[in-house]
N, C-alpha and C positions, 0 to 999 in steps of 0.2 A: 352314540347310543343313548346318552342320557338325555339328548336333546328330542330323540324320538319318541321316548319315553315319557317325558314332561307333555309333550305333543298328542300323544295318546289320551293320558293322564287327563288334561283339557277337554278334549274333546267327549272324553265317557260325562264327563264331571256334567259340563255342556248339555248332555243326555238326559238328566236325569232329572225328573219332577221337583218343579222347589218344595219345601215345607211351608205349607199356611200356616202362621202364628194368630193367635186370635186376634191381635190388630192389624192381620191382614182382612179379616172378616168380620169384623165388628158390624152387630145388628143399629143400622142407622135410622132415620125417618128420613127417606131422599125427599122428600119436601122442604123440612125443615134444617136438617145436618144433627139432629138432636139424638146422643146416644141413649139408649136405656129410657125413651119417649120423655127426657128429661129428671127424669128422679136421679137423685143425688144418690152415687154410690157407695160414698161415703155411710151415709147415715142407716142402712143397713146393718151395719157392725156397731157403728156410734151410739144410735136410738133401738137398733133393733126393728125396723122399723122400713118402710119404704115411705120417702119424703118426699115431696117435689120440689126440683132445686126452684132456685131464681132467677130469673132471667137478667139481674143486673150482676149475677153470680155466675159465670160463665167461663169455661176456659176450652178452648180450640186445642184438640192435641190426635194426631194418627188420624184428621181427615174426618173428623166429629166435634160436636161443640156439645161440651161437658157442663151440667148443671150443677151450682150445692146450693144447699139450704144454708150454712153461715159463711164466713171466711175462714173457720177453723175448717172444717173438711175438704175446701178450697184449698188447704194447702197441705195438709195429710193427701191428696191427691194427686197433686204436684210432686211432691216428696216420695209414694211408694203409689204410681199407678199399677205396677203390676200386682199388687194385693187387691184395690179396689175395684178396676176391669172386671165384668164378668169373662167367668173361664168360657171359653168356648168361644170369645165373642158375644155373648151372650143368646149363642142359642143351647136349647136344654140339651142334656148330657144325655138324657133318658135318650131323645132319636136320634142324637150321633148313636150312640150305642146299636141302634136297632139299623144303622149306616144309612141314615137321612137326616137334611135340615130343615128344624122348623125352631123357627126362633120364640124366642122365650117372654113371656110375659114381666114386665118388673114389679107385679105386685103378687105375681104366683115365685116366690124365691127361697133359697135357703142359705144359710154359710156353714160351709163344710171344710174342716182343714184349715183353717181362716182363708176362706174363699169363696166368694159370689157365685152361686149359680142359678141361673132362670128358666124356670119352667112354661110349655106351653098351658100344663091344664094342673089340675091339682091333684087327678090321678098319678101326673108324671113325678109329680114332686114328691106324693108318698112312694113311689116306685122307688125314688131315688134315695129317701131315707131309709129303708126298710133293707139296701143292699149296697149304703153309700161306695165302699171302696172298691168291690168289684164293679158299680157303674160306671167308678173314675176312671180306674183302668182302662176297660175296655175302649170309653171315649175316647180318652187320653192318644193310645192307640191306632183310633181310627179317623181322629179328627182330620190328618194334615188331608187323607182320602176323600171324607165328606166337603170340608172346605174349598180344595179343589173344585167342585161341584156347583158349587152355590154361584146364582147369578150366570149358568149355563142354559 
């Protein structure tokens, strides 16, 4: 009985839609492999600031090739990517919420929570200030669905 069980068990599990994580959908430039069109996402939190990394400043990680502006953020990156990742992948939070993707600009940004997020327009971005934690929510909520999506 418990073998049927386990057997069932499988097979529902088998069924059932994965969860996108943001580095499963990470906004890339398929040209280049460059995440975040190369700005250092570091220096957002560091400078304040959106910086353009270096190109002899680079690190490969989740199938993107990551830019900084020194070696200090170079390795604050290394050490807590999931802080410096934009949320979402870096598409804006405003059109998952409204349950589409449209990926985010890296000089239209904010950090919220201590967290990166990218906006397509600057509308979005005050949309986003003006209502930050019910926006996260609800993204939150709806991203693994929108994700799903993207590149269909």
């Amino acid at each position: 009985m418990a073998l049927i069980a386990a057997i069932i068990l499988a097979l529902w599990a088998g069924t059932q839609a994965p969860k996108a994580s943001p580095a499963d959908r990470l906004v890339v430039n398929p040209a280049s492999g460059l995440a975040i069109s190369g700005f250092d996402p570091v220096a957002y939190f560091s400078e304040n600031r959106a910086i353009q990394g270096r190109p002899d400043l680079e690190l490969t990680q989740n199938g993107a090739v990551w830019r900084f502006f020194n070696e200090g953020n170079r390795s604050a990156f290394v050490d807590h990517p999931e802080v410096y990742t934009p949320q979402f992948g870096g598409y804006d939070p405003v059109a998952i919420e409204r349950e589409t993707s449209v990926p985010g600009h890296p000089e239209i940004w904010a950090v919220a929570g201590e967290r990166l997020y990218l906006f397509y327009s600057a509308q979005a971005r005050e949309a986003f200030l003006n209502d930050t934690p019910r926006i996260v929510e609800s993204a939150t909520r709806k991203w693994p669905e929108v994700a799903r999506t993207i590149g269909q």
